[in-house]
MITITI-724184 format. One line per field, with one value per atom (N, C-alpha, C): x, y, z; chain; atom name; residue number from 0. Coordinates in steps of 0.2 Angstrom, whole numbers, plus 5000, padded with zeros to 4 digits. Each point is the difference from the previous one (the first is absolute). Example, Ala and Ser with C-alpha at 12.3 -4.5 7.8 and 13.67 -1.06 7.14 Angstrom:
2
X 5066_4996_5004_4998_5004_4996
Y 4972_5006_5006_5005_5006_5005
Z 5039_5000_5000_4996_5001_5003
unit A_A_A_A_A_A
site N_CA_C_N_CA_C
pos 0_0_0_1_1_1
//
This chain:
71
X 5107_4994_5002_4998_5002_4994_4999_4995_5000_4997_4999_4994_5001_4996_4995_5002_5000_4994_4995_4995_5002_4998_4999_5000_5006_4999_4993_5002_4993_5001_4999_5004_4997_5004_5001_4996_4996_4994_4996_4993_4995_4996_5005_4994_4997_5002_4995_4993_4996_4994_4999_5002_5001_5005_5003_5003_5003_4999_5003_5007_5001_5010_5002_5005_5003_5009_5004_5005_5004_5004_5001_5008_5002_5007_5002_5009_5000_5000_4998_4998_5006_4996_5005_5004_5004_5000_5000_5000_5000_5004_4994_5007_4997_5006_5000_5001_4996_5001_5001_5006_4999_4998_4995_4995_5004_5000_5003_4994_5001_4995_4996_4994_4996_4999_5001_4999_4994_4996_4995_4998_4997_4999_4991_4998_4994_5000_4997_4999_4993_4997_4993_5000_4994_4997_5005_5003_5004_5006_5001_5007_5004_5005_5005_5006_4999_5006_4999_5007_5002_5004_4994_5003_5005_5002_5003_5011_4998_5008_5003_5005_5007_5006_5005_5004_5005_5004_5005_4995_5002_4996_4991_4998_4993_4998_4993_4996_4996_4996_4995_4996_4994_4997_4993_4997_4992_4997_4994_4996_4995_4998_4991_4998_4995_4998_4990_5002_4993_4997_4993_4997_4996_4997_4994_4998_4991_4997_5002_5002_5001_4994_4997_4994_4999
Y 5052_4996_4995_4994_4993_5000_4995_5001_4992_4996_4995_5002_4998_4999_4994_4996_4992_4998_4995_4999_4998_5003_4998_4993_4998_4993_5000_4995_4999_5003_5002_5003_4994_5002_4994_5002_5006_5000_5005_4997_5005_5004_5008_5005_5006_4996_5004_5003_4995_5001_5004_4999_5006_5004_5000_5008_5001_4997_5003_5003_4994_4998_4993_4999_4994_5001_4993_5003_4994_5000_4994_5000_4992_5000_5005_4999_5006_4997_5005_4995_5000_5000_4998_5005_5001_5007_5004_5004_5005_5006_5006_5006_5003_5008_5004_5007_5003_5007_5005_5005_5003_5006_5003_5006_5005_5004_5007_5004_5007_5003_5004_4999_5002_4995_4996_4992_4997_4998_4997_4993_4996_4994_4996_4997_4999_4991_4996_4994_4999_4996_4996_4997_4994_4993_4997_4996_4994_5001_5006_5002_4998_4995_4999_5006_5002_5003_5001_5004_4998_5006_5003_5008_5001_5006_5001_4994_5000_4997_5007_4997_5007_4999_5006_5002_5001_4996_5003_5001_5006_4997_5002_4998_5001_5010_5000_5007_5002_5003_5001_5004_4995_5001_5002_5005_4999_4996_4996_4995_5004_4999_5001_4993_4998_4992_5004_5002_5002_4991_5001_4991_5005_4998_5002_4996_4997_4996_5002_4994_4997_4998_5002_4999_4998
Z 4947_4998_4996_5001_4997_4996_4995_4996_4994_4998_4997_4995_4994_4994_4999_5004_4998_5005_4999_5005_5007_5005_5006_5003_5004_5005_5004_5003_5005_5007_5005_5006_5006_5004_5004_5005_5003_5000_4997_5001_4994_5004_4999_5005_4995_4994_4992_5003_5003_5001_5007_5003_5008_5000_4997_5001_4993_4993_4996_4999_5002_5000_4999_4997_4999_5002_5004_4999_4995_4996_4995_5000_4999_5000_4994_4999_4998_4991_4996_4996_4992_4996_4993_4996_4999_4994_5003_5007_5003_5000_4999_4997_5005_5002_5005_4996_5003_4997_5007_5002_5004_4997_5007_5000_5006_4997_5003_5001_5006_5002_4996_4999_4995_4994_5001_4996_5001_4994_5003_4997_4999_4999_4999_4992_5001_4998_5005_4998_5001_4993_4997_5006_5001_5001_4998_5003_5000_4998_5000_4998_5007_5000_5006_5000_5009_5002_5005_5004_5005_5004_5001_5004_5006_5003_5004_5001_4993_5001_5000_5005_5000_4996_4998_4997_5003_5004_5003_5010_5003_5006_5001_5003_4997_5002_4998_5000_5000_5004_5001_4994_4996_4995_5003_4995_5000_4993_5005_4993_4999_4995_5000_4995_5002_4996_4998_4993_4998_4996_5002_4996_4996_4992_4999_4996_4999_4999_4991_5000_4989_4997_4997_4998_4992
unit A_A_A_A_A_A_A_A_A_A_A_A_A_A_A_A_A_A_A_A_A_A_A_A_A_A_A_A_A_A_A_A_A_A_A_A_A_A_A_A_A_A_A_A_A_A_A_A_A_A_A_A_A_A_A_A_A_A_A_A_A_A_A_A_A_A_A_A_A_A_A_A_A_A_A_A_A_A_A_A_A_A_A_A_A_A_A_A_A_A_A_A_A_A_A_A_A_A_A_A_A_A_A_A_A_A_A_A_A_A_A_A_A_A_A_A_A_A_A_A_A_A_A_A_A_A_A_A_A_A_A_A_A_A_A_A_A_A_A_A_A_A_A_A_A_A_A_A_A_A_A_A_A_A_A_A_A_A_A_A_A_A_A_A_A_A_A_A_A_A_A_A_A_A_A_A_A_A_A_A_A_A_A_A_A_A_A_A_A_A_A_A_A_A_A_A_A_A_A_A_A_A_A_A_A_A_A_A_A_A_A_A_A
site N_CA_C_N_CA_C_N_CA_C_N_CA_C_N_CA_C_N_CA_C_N_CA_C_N_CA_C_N_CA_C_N_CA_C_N_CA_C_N_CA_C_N_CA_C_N_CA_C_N_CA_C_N_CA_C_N_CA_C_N_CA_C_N_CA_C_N_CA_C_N_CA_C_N_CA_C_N_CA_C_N_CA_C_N_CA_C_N_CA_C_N_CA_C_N_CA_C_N_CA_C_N_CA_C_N_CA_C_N_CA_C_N_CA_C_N_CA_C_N_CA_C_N_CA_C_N_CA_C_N_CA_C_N_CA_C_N_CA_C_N_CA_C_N_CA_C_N_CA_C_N_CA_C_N_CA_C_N_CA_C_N_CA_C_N_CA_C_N_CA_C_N_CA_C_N_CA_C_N_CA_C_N_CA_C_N_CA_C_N_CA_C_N_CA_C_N_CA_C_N_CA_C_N_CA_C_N_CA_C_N_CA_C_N_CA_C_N_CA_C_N_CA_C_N_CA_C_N_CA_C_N_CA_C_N_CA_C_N_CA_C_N_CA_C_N_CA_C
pos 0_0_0_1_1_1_2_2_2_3_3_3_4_4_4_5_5_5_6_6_6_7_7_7_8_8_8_9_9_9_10_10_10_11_11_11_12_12_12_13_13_13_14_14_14_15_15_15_16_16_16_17_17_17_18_18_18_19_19_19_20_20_20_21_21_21_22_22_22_23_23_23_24_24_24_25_25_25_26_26_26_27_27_27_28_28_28_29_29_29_30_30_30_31_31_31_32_32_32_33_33_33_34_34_34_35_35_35_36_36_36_37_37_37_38_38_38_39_39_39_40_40_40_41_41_41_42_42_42_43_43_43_44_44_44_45_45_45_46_46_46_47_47_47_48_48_48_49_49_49_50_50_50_51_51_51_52_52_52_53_53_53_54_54_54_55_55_55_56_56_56_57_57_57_58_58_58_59_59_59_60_60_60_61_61_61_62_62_62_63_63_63_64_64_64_65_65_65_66_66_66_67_67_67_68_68_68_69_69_69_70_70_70
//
């Protein structure tokens, strides 16, 4: 999992509002943390990252993508 701290580019196209993805060049200061089985990972709103990179050859992972309303 790649991951940046740093505010979000602009993505070359904008599908934020329809489908709640963006894809963005690769961006500045980027760290990687690998996740082994039973590893999980939690990202905010506006938190930039970049799932499903592999480590050697790729793997068949399960996602789960929880949203819940910030109030």
């Amino acid at each position: 999992m790649t991951f940046s701290t740093l505010p979000p580019g602009e993505p070359q196209t904008d599908w934020l509002a329809e489908k709640d993805i963006a894809f963005l060049a690769e961006g500045q200061q980027e760290k990687t943390v690998i996740l082994n089985e039973g590893d999980f990972v939690v990202f905010y709103p506006g938190e930039v990252h970049k799932p499903l990179c592999a480590v050697g050859a790729p793997a068949k992972v399960r996602k789960a993508v929880v949203k819940m309303l910030m109030v």
